[in-house]
N, CA, C and O atoms as a MOPAC input file, in Angstrom:
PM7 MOZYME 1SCF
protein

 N     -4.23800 1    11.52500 1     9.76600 1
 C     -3.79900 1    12.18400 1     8.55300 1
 C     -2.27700 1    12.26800 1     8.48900 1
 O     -1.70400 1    12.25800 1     7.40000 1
 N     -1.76600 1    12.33300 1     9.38100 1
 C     -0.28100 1    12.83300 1     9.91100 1
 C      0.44700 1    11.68400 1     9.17100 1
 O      1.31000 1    11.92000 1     8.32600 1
 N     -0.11200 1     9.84700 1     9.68100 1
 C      0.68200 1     8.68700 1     9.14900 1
 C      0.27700 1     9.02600 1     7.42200 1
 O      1.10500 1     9.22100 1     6.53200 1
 N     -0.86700 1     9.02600 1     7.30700 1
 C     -1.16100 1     9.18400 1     5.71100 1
 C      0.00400 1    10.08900 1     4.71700 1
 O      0.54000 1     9.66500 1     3.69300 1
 N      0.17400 1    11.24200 1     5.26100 1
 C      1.12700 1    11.82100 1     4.08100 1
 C      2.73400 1    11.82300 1     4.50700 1
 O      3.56100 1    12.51000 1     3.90800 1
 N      3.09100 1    10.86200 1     5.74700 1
 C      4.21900 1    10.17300 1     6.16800 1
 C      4.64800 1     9.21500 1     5.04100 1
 O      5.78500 1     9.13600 1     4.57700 1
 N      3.69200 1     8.57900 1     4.71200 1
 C      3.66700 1     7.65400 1     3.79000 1
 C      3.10400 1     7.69800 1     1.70000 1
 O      3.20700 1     6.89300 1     0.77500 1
 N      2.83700 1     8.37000 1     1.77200 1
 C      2.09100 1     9.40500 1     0.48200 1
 C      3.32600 1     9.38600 1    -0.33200 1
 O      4.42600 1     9.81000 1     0.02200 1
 N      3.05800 1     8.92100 1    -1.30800 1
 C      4.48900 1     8.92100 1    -2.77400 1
 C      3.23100 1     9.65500 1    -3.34400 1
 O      2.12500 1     9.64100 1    -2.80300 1
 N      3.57800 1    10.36100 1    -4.61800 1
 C      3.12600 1    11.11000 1    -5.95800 1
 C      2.28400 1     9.95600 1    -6.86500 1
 O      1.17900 1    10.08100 1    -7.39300 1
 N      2.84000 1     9.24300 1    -6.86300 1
 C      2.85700 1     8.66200 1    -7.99900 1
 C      1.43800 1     7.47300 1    -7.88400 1
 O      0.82000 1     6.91700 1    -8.79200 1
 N      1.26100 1     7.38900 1    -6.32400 1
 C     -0.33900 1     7.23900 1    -6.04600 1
 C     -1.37600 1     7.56100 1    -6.16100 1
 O     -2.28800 1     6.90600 1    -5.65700 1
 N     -1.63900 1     8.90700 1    -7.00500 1
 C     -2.49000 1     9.68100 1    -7.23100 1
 C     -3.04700 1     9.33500 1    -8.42900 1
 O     -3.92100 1    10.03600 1    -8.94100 1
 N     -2.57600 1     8.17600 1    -9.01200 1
 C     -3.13300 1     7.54200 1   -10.51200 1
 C     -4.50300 1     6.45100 1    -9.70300 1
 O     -5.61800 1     6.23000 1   -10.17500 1
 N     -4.12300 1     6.10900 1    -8.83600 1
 C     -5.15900 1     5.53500 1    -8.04100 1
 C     -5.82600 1     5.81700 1    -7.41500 1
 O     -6.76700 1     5.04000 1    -7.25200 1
 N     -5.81200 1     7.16300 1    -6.59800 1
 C     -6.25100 1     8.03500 1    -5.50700 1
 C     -6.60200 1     9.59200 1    -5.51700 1
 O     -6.35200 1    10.46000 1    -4.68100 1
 N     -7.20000 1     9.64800 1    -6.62200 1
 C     -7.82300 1    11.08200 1    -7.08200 1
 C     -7.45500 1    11.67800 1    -6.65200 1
 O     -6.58700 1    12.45500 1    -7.04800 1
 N     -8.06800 1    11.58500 1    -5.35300 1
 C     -8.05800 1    12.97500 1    -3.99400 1
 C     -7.07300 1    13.11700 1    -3.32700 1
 O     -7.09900 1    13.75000 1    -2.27100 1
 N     -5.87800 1    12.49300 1    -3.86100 1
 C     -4.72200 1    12.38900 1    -3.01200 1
 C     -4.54900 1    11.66300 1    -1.88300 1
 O     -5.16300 1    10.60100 1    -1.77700 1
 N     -3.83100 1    12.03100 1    -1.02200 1
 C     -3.59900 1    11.81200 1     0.34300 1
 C     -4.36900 1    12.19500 1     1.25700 1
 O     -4.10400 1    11.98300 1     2.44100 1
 N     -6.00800 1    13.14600 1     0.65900 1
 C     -7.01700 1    13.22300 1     1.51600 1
 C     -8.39800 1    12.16900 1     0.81500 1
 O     -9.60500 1    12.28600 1     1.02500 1
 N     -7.79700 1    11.33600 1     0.09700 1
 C     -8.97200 1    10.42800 1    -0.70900 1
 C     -9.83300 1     9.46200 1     0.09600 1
 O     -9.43700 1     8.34100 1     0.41500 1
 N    -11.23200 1    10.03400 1     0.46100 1
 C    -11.92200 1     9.00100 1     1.32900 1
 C    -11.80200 1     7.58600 1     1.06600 1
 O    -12.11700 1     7.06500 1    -0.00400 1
 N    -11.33400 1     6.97200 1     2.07800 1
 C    -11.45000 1     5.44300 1     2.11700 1
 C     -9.98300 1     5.30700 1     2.78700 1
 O     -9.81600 1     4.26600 1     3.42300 1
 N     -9.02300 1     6.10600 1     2.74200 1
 C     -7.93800 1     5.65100 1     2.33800 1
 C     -7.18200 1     5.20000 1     4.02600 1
 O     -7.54100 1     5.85800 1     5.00200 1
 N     -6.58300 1     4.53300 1     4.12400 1
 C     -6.26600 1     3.86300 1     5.23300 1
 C     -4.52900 1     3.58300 1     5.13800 1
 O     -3.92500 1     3.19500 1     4.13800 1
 N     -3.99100 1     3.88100 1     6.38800 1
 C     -2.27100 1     3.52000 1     6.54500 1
 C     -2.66300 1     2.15600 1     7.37900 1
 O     -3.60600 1     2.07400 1     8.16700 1
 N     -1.62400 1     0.96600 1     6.99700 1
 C     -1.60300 1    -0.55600 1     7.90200 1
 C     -0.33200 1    -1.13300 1     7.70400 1
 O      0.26500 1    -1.61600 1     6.74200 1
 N     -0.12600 1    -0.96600 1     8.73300 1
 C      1.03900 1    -1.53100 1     9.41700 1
 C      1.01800 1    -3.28400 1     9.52400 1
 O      0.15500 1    -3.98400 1    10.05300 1
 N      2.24300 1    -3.69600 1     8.85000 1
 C      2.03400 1    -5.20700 1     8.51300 1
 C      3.12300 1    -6.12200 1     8.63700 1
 O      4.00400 1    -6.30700 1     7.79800 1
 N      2.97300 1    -6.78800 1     9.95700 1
 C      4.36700 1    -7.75900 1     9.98600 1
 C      3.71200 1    -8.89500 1     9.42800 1
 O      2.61100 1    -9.36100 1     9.72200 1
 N      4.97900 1    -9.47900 1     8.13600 1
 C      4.50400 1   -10.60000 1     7.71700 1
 C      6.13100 1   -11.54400 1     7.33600 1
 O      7.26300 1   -11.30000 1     6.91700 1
 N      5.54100 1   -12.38200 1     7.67700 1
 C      7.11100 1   -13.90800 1     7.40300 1
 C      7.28700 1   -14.23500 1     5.85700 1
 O      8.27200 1   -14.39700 1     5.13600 1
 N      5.89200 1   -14.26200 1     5.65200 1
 C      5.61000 1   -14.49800 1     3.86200 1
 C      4.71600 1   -14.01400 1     2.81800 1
 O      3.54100 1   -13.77800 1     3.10000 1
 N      5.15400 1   -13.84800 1     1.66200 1
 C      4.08200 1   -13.11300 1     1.12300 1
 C      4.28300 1   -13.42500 1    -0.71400 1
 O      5.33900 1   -13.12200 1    -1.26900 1
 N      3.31400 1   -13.94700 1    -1.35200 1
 C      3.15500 1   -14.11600 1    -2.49600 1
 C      2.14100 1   -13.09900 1    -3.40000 1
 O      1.00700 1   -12.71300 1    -3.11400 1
 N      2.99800 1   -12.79600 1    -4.64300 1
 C      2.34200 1   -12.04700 1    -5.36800 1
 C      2.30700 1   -12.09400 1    -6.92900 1
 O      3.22400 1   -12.30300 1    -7.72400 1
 N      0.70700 1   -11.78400 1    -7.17700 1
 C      0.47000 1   -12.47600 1    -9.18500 1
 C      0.20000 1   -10.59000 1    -9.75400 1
 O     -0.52100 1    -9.68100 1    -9.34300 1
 N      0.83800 1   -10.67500 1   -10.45400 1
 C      1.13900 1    -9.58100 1   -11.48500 1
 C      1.32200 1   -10.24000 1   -12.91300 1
 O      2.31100 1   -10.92200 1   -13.18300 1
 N      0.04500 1    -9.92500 1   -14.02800 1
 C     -0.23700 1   -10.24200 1   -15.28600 1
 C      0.80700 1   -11.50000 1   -15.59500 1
 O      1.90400 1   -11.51600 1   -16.15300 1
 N      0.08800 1   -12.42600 1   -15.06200 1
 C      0.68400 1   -14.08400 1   -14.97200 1
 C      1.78600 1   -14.24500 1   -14.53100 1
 O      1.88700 1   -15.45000 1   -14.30100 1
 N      2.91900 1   -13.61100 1   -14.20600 1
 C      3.67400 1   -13.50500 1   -13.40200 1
 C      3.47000 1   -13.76000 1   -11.59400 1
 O      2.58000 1   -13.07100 1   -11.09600 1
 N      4.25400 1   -14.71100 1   -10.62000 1
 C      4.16400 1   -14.75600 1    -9.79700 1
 C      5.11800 1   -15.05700 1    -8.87400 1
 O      6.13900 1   -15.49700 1    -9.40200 1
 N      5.16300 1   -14.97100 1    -7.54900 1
 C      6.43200 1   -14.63700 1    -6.66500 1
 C      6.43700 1   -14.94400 1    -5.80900 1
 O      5.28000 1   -15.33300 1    -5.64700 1
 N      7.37500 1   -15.24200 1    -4.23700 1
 C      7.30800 1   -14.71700 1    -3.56700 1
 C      9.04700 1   -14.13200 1    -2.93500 1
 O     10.16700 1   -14.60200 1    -2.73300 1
 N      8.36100 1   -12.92800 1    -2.83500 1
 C      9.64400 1   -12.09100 1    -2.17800 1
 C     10.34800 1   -12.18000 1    -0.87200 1
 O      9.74200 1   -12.64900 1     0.09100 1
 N     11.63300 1   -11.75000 1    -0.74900 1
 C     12.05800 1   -12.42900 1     0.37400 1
 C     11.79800 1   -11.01800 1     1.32400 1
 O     12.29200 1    -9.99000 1     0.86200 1
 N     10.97200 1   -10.89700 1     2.76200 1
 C     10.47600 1   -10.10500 1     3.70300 1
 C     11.11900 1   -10.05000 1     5.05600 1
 O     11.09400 1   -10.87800 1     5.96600 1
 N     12.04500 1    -8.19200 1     4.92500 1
 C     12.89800 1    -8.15900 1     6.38600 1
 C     11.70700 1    -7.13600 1     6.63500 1
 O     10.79800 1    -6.81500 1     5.87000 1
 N     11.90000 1    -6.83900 1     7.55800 1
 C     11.41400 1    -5.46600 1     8.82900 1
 C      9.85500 1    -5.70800 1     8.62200 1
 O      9.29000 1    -6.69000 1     8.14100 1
 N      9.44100 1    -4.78000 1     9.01800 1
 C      7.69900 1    -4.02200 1     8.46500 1
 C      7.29000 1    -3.40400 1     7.65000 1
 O      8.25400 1    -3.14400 1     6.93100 1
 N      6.25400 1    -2.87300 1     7.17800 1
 C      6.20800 1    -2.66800 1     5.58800 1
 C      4.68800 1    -1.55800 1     6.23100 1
 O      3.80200 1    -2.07500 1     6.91100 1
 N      4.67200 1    -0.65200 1     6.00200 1
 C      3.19500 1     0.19500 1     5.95000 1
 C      2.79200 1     0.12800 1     4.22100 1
 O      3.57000 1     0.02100 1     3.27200 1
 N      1.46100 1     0.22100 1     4.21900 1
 C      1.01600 1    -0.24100 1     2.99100 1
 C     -0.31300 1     1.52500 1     3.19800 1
 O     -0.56800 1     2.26300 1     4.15000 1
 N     -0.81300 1     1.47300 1     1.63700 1
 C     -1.41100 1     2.51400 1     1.69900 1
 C     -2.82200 1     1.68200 1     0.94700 1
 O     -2.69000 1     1.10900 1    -0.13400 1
 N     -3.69100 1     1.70600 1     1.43300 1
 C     -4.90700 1     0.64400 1     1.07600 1
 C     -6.41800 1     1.44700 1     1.47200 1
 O     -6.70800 1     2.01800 1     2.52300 1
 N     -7.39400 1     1.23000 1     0.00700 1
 C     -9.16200 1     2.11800 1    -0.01400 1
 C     -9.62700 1     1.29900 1     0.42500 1
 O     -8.93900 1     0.29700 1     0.61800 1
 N    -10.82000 1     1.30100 1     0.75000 1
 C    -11.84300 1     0.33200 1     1.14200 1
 C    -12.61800 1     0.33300 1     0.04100 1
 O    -13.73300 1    -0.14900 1     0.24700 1
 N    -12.35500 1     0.81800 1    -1.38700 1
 C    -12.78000 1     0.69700 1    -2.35300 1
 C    -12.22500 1    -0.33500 1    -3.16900 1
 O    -12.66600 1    -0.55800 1    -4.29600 1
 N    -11.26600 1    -0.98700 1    -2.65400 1
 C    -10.38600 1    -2.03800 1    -3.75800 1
 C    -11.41400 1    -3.27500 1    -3.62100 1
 O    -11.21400 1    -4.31600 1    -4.24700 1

């Protein structure tokens, strides 16, 4: 729980009802070299320094 609201913005709660206690909800830690991303036909890939924790349901 401790990493969970380490990481917890506000503005997640449009996705996550229950907040930062919303079953499913999982902290992951992610080293990655590359990474591409599609947003409403739009697509990318961004340029990736350090590590990145991500906040991810097992409902997606």
């Amino acid at each position: 729980m401790e990493s969970r609201k380490a990481h917890w913005q506000d503005k997640l709660e449009q996705w996550f009802e229950g907040g930062v206690e919303s079953d499913g909800l999982t902290v992951v830690q992610v080293r990655a070299h590359r990474a591409r991303y599609w947003i409403k036909g739009e697509e990318g890939e961004p340029v990736l320094e350090g590590q990145f924790n991500l906040l991810v349901s097992a409902r997606c």
